[in-house]
PDB file of N, CA, C and O in Angstrom:
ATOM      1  N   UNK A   1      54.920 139.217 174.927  1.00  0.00           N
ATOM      2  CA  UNK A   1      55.209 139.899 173.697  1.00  0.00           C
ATOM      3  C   UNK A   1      56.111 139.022 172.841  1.00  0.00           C
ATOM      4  O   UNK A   1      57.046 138.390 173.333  1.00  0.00           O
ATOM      5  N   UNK A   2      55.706 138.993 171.119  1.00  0.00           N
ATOM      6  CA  UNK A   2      56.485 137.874 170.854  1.00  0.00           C
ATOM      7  C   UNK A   2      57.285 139.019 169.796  1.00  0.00           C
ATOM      8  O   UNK A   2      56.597 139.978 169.448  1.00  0.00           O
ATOM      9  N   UNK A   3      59.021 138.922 169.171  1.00  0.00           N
ATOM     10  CA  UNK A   3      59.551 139.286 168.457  1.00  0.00           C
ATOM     11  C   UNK A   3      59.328 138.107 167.169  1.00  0.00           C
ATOM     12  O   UNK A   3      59.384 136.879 167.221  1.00  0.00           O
ATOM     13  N   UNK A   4      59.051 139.048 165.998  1.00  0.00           N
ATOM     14  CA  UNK A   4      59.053 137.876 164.493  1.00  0.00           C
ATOM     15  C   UNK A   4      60.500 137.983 164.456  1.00  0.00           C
ATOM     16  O   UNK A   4      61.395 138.800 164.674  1.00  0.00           O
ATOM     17  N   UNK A   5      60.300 136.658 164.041  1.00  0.00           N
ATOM     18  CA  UNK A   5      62.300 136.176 163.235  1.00  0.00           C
ATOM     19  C   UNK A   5      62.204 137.132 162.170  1.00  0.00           C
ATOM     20  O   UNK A   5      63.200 137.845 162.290  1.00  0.00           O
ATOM     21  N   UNK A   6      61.626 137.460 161.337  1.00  0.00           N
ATOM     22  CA  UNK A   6      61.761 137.801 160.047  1.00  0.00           C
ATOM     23  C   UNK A   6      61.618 139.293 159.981  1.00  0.00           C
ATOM     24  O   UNK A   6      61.330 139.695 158.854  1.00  0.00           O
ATOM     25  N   UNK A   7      61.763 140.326 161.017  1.00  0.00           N
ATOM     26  CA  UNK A   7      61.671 141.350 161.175  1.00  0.00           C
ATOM     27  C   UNK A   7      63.095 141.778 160.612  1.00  0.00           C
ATOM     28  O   UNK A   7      63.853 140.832 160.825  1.00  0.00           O
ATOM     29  N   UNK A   8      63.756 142.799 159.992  1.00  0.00           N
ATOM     30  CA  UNK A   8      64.727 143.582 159.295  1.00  0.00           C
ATOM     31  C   UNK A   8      64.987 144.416 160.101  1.00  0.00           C
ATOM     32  O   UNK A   8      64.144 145.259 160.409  1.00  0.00           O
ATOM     33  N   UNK A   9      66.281 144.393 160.675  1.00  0.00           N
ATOM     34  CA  UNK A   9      66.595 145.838 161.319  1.00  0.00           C
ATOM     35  C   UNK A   9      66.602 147.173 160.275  1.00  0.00           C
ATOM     36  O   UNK A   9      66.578 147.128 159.046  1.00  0.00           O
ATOM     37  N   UNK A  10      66.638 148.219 161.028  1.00  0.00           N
ATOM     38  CA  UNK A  10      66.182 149.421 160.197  1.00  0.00           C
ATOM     39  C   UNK A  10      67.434 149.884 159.331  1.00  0.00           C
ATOM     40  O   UNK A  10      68.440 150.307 159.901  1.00  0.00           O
ATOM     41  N   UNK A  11      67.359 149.799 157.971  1.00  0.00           N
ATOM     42  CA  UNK A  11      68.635 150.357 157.523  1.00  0.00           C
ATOM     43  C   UNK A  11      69.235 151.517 157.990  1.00  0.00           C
ATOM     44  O   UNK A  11      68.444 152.309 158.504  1.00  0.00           O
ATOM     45  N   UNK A  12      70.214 151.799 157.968  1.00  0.00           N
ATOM     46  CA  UNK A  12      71.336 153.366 157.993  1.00  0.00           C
ATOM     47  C   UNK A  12      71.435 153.574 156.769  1.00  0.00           C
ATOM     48  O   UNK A  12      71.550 152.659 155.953  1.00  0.00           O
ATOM     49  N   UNK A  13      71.403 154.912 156.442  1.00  0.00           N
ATOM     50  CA  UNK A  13      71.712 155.568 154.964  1.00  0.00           C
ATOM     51  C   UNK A  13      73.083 156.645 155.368  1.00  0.00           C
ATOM     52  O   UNK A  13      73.219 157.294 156.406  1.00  0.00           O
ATOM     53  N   UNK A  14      73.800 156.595 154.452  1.00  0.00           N
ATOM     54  CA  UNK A  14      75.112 157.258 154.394  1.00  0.00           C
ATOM     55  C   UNK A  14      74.609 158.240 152.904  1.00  0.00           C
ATOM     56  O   UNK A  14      74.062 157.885 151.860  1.00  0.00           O
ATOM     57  N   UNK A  15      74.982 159.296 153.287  1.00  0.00           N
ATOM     58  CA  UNK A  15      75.327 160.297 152.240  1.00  0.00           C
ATOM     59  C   UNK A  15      76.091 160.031 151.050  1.00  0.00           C
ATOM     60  O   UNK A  15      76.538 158.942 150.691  1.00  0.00           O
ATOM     61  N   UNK A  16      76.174 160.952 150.578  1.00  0.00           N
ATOM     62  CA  UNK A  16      78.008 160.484 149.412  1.00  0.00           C
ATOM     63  C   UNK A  16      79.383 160.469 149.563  1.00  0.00           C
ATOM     64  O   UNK A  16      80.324 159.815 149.114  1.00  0.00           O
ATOM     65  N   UNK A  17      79.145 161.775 150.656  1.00  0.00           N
ATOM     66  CA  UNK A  17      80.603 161.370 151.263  1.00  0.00           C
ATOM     67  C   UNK A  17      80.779 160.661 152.168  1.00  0.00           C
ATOM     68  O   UNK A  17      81.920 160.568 152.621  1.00  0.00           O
ATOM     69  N   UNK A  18      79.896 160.050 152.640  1.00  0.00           N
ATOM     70  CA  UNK A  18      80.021 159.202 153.977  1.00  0.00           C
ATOM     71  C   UNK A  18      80.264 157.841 153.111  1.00  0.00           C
ATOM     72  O   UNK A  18      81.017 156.921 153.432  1.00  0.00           O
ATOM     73  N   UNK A  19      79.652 157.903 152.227  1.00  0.00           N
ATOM     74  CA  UNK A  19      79.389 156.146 151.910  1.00  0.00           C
ATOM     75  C   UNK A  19      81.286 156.183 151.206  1.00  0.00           C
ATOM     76  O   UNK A  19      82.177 155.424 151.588  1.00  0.00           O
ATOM     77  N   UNK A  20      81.466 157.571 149.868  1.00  0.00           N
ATOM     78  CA  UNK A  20      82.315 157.270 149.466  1.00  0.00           C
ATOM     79  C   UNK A  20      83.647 156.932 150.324  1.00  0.00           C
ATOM     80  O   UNK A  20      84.369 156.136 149.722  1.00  0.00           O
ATOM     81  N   UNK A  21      84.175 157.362 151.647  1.00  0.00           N
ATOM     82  CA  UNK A  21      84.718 157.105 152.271  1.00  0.00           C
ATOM     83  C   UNK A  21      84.977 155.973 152.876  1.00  0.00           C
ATOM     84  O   UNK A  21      86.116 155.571 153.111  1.00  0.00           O
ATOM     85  N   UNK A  22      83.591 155.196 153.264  1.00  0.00           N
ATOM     86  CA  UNK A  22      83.725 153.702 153.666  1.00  0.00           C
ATOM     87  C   UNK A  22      84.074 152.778 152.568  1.00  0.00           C
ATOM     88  O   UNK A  22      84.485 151.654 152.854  1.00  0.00           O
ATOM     89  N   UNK A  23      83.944 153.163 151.293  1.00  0.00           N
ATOM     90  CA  UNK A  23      83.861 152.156 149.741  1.00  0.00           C
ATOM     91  C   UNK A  23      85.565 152.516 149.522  1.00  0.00           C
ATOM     92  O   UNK A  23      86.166 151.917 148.630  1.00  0.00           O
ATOM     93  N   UNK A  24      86.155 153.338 150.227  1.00  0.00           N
ATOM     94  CA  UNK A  24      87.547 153.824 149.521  1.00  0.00           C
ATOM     95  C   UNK A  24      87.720 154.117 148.190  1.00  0.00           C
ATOM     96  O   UNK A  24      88.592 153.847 147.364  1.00  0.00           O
ATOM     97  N   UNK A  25      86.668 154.745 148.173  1.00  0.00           N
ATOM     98  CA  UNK A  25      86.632 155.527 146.711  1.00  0.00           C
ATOM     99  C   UNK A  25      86.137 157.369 146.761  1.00  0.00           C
ATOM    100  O   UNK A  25      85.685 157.995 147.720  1.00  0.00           O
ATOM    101  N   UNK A  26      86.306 157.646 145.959  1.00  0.00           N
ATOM    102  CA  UNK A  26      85.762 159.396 145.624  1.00  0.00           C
ATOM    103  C   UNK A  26      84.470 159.691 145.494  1.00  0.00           C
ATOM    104  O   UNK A  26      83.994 158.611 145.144  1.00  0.00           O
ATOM    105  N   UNK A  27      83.530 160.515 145.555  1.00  0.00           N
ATOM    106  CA  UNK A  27      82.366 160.891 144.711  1.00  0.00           C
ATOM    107  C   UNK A  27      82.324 161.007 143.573  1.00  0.00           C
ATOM    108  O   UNK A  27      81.336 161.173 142.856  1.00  0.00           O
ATOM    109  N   UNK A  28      83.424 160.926 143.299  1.00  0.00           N
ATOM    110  CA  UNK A  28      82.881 161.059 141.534  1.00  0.00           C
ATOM    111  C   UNK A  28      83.254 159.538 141.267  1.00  0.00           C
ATOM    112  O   UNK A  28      83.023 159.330 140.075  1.00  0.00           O
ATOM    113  N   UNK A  29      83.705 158.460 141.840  1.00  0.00           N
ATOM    114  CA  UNK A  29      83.410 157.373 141.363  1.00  0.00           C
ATOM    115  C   UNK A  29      81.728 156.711 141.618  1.00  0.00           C
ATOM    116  O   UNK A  29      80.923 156.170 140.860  1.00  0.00           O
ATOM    117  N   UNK A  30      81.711 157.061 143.024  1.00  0.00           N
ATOM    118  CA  UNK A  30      79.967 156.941 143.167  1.00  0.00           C
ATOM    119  C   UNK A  30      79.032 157.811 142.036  1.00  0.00           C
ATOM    120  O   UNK A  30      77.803 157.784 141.971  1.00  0.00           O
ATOM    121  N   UNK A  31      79.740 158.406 141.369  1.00  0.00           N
ATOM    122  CA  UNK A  31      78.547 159.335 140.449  1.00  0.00           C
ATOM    123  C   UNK A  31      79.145 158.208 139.216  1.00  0.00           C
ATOM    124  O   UNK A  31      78.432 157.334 138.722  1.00  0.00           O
ATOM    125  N   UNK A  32      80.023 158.348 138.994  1.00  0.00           N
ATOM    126  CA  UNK A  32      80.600 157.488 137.586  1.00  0.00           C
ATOM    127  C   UNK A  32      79.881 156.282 137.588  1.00  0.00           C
ATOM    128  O   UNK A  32      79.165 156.019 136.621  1.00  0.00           O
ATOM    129  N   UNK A  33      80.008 155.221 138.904  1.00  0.00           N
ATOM    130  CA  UNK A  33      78.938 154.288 138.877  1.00  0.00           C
ATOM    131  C   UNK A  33      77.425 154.009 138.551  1.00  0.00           C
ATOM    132  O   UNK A  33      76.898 153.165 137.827  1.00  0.00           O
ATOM    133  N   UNK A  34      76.888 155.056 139.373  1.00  0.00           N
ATOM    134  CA  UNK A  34      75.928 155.645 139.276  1.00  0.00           C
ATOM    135  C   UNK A  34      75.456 155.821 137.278  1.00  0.00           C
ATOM    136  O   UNK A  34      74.672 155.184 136.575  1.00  0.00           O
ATOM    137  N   UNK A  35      76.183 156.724 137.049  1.00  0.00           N
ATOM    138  CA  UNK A  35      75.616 157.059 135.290  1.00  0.00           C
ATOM    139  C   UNK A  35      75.677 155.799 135.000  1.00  0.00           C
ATOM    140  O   UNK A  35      74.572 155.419 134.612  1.00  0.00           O
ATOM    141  N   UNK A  36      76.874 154.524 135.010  1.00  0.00           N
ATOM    142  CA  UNK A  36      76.913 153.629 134.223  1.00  0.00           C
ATOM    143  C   UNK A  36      76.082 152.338 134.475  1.00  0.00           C
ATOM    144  O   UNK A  36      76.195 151.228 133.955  1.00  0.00           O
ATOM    145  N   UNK A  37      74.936 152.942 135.723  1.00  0.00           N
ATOM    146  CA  UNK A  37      73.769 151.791 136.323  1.00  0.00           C
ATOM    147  C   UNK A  37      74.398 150.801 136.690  1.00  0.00           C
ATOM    148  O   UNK A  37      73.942 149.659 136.742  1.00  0.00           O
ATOM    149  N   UNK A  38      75.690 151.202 137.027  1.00  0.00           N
ATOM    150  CA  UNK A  38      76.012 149.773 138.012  1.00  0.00           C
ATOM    151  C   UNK A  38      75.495 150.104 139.805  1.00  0.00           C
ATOM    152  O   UNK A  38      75.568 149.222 140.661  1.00  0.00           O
ATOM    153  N   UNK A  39      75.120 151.161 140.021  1.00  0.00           N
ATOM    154  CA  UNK A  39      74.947 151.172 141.358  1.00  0.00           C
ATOM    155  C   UNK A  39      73.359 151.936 141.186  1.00  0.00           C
ATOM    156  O   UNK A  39      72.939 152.337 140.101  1.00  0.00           O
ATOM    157  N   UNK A  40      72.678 152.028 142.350  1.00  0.00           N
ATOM    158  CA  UNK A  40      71.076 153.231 142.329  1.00  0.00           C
ATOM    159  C   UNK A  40      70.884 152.891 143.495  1.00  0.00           C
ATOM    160  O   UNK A  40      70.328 151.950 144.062  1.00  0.00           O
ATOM    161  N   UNK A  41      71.591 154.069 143.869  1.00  0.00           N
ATOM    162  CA  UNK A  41      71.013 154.634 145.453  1.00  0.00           C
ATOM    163  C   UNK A  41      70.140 155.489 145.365  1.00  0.00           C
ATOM    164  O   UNK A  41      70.198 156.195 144.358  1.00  0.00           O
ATOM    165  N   UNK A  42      68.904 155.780 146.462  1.00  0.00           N
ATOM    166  CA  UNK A  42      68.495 156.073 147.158  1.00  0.00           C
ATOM    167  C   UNK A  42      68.257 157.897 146.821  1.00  0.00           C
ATOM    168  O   UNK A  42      69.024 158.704 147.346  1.00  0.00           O
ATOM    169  N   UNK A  43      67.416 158.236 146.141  1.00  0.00           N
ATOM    170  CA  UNK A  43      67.146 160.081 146.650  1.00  0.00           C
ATOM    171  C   UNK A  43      66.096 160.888 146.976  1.00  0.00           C
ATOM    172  O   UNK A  43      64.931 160.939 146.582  1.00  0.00           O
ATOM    173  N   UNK A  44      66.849 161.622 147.919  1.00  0.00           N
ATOM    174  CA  UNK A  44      65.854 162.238 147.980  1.00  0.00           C
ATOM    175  C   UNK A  44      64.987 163.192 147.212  1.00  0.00           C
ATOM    176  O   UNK A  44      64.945 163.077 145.987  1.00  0.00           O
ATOM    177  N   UNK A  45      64.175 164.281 147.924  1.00  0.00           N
ATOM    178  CA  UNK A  45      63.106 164.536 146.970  1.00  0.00           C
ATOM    179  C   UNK A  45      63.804 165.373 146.421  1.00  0.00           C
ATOM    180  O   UNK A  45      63.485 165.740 145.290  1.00  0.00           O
ATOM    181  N   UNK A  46      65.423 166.135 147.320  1.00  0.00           N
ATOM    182  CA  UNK A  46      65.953 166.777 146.922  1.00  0.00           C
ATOM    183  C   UNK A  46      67.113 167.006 145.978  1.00  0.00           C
ATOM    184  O   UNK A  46      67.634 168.037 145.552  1.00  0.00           O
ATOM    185  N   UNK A  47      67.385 165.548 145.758  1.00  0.00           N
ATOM    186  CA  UNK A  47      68.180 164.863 145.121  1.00  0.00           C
ATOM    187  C   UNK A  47      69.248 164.222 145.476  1.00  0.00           C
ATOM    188  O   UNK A  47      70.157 163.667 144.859  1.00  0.00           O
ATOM    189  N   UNK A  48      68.982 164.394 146.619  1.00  0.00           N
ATOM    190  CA  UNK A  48      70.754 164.033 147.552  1.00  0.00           C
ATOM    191  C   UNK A  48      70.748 162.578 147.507  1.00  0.00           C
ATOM    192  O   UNK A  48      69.731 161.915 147.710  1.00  0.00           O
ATOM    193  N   UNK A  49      71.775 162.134 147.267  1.00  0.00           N
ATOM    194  CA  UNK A  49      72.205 160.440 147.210  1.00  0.00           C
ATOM    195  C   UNK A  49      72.056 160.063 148.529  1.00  0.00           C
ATOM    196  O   UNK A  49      72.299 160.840 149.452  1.00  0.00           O
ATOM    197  N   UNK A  50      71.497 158.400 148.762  1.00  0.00           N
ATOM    198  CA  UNK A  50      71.424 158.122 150.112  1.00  0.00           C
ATOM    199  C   UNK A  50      71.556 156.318 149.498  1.00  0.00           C
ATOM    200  O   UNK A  50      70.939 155.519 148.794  1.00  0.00           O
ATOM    201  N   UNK A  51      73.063 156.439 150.506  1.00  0.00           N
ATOM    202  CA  UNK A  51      73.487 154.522 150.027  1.00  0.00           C
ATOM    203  C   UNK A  51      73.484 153.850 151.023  1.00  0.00           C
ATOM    204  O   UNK A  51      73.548 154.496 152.069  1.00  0.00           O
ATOM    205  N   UNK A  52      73.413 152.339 151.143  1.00  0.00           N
ATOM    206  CA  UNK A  52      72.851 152.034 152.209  1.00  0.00           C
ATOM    207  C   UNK A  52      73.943 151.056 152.335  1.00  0.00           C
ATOM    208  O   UNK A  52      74.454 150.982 151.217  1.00  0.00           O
ATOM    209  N   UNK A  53      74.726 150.040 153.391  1.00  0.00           N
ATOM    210  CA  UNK A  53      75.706 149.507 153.317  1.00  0.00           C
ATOM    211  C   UNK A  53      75.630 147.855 152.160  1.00  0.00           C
ATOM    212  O   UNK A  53      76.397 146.907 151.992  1.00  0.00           O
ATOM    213  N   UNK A  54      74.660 148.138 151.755  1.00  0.00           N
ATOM    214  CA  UNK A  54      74.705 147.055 150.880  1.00  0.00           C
ATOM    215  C   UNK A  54      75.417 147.651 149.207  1.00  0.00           C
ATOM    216  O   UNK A  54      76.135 147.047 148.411  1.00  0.00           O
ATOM    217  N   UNK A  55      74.829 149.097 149.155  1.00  0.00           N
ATOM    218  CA  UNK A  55      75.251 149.891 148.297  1.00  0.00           C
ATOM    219  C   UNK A  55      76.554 149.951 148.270  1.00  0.00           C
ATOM    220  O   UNK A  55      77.162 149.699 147.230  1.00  0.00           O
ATOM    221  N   UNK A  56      77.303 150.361 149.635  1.00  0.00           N
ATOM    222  CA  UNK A  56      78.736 150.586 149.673  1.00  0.00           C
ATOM    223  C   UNK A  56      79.442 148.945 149.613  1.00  0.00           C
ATOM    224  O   UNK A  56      80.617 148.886 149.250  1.00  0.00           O
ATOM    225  N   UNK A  57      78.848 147.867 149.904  1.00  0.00           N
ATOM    226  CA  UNK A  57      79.543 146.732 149.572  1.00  0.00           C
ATOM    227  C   UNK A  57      79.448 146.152 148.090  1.00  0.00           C
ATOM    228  O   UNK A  57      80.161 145.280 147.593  1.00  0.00           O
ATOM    229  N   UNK A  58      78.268 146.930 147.438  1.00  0.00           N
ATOM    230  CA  UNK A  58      78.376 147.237 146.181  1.00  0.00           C
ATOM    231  C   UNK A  58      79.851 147.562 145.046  1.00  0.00           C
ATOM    232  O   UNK A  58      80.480 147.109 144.089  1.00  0.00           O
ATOM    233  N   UNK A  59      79.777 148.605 145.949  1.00  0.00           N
ATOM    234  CA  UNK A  59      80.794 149.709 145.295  1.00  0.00           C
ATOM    235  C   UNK A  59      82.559 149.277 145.274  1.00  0.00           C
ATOM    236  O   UNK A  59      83.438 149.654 144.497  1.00  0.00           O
ATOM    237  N   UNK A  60      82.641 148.178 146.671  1.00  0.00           N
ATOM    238  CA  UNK A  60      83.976 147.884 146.867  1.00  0.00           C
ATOM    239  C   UNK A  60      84.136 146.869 145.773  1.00  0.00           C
ATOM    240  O   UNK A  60      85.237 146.713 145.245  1.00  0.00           O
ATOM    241  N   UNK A  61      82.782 145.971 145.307  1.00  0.00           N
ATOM    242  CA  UNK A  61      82.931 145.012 144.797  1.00  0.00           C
ATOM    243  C   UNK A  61      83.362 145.234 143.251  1.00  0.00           C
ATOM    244  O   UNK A  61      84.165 144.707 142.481  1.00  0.00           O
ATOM    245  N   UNK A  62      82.488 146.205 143.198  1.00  0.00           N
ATOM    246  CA  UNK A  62      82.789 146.381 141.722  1.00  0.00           C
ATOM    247  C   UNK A  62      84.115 146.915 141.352  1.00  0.00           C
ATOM    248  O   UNK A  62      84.791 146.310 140.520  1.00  0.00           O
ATOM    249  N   UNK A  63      84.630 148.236 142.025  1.00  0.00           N
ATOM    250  CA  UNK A  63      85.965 148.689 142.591  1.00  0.00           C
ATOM    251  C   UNK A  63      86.506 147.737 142.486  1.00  0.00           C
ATOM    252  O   UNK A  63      87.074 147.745 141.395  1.00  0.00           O
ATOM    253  N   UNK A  64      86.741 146.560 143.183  1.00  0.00           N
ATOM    254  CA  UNK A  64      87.930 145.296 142.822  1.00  0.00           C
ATOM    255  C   UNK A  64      88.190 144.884 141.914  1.00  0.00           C
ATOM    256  O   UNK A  64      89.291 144.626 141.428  1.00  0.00           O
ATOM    257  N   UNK A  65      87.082 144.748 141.512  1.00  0.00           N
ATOM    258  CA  UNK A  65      87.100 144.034 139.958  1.00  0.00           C
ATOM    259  C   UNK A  65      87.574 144.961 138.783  1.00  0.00           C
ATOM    260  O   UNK A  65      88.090 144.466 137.781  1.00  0.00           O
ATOM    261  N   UNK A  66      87.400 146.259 138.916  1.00  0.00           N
ATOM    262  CA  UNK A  66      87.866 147.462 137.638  1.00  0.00           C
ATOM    263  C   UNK A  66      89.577 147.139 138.139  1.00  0.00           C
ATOM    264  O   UNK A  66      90.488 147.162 137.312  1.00  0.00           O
ATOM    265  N   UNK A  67      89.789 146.862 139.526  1.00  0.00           N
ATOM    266  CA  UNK A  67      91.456 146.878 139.592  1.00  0.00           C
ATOM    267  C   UNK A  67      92.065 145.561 139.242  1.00  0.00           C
ATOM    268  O   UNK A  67      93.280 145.425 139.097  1.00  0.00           O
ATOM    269  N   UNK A  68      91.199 144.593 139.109  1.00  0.00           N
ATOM    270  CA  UNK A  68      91.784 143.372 138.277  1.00  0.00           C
ATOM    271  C   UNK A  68      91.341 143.511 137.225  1.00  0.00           C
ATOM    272  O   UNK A  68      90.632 142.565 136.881  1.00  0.00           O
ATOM    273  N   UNK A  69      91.447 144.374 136.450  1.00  0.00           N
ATOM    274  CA  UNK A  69      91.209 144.660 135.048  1.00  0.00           C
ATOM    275  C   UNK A  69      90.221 144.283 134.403  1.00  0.00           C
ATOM    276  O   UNK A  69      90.508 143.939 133.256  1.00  0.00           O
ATOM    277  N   UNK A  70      88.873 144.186 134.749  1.00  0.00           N
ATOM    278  CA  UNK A  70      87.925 144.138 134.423  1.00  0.00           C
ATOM    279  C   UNK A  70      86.821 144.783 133.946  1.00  0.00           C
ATOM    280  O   UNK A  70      85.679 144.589 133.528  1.00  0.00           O
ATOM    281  N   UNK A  71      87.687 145.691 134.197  1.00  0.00           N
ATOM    282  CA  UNK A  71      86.661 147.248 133.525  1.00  0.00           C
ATOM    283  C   UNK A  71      85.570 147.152 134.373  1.00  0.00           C
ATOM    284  O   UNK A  71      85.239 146.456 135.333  1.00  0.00           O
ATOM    285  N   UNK A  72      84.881 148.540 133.385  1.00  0.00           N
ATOM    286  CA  UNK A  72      83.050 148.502 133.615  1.00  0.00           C
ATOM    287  C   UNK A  72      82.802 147.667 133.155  1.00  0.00           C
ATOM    288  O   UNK A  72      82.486 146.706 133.857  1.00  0.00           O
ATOM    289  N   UNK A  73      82.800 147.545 131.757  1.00  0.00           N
ATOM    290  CA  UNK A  73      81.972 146.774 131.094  1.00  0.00           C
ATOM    291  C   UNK A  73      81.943 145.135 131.827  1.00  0.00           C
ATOM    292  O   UNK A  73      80.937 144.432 131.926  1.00  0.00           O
ATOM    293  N   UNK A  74      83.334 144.784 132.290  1.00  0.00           N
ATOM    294  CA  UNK A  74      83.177 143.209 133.494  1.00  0.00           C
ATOM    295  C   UNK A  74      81.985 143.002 134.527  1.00  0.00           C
ATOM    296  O   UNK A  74      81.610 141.981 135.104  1.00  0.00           O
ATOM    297  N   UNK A  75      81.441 144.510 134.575  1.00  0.00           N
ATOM    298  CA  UNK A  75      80.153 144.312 135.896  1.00  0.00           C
ATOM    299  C   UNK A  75      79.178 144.103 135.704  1.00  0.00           C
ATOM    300  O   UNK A  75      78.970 144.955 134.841  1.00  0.00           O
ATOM    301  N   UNK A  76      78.033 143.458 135.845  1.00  0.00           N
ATOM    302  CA  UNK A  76      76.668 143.816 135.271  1.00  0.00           C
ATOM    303  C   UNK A  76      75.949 144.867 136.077  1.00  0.00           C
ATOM    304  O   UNK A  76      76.222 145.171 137.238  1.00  0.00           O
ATOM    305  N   UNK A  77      75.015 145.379 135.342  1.00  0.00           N
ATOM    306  CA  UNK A  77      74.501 147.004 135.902  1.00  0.00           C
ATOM    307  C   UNK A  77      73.185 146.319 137.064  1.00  0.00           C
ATOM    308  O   UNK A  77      72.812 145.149 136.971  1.00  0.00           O
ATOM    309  N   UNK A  78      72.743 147.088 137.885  1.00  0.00           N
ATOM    310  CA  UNK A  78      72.237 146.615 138.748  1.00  0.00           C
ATOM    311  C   UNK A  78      70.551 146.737 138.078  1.00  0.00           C
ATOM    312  O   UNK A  78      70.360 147.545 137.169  1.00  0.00           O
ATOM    313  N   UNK A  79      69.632 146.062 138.491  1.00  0.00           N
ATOM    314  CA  UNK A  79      68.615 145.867 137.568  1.00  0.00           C
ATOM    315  C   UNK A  79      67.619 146.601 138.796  1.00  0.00           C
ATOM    316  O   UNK A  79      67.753 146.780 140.006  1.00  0.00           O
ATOM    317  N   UNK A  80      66.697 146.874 137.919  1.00  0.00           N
ATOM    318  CA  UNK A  80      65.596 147.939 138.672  1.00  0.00           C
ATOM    319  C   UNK A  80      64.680 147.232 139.997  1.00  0.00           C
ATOM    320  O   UNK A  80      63.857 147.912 140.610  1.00  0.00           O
TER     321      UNK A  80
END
């Protein structure tokens, strides 16, 4: 049996409060992000947010940068 190199382990999806907790931020900054298309996670059919840890390393990143005074407007929005 051969394993491909190029196989992707299976992502984990975190909720909103799960993710917002690991990002050290609130839900309403994940929603604030969110409106201002700097972040687009994941929903379901039901609407529930689902971020994935690339999302939440997203979120710290941009987070740093609003605290070195960079605002929103310093981020670029994440593209489709």
């Amino acid at each position: 049996m051969s394993i491909k190199d190029d196989a992707a382990p299976p992502l984990t999806y975190f909720q909103s409060t799960a993710a917002a907790a690991r990002a050290g931020v609130s839900t309403a900054t994940l929603r604030a992000y969110e409106a201002d298309g700097l972040i687009k996670p994941l929903r379901t059919a039901t609407g529930l947010r689902l971020f994935t840890q690339a999302d939440i390393d997203r979120v710290k990143q941009i987070y740093r940068a609003r605290q070195e005074r960079h605002g929103r407007t310093g981020v670029r929005r994440e593209q489709p």
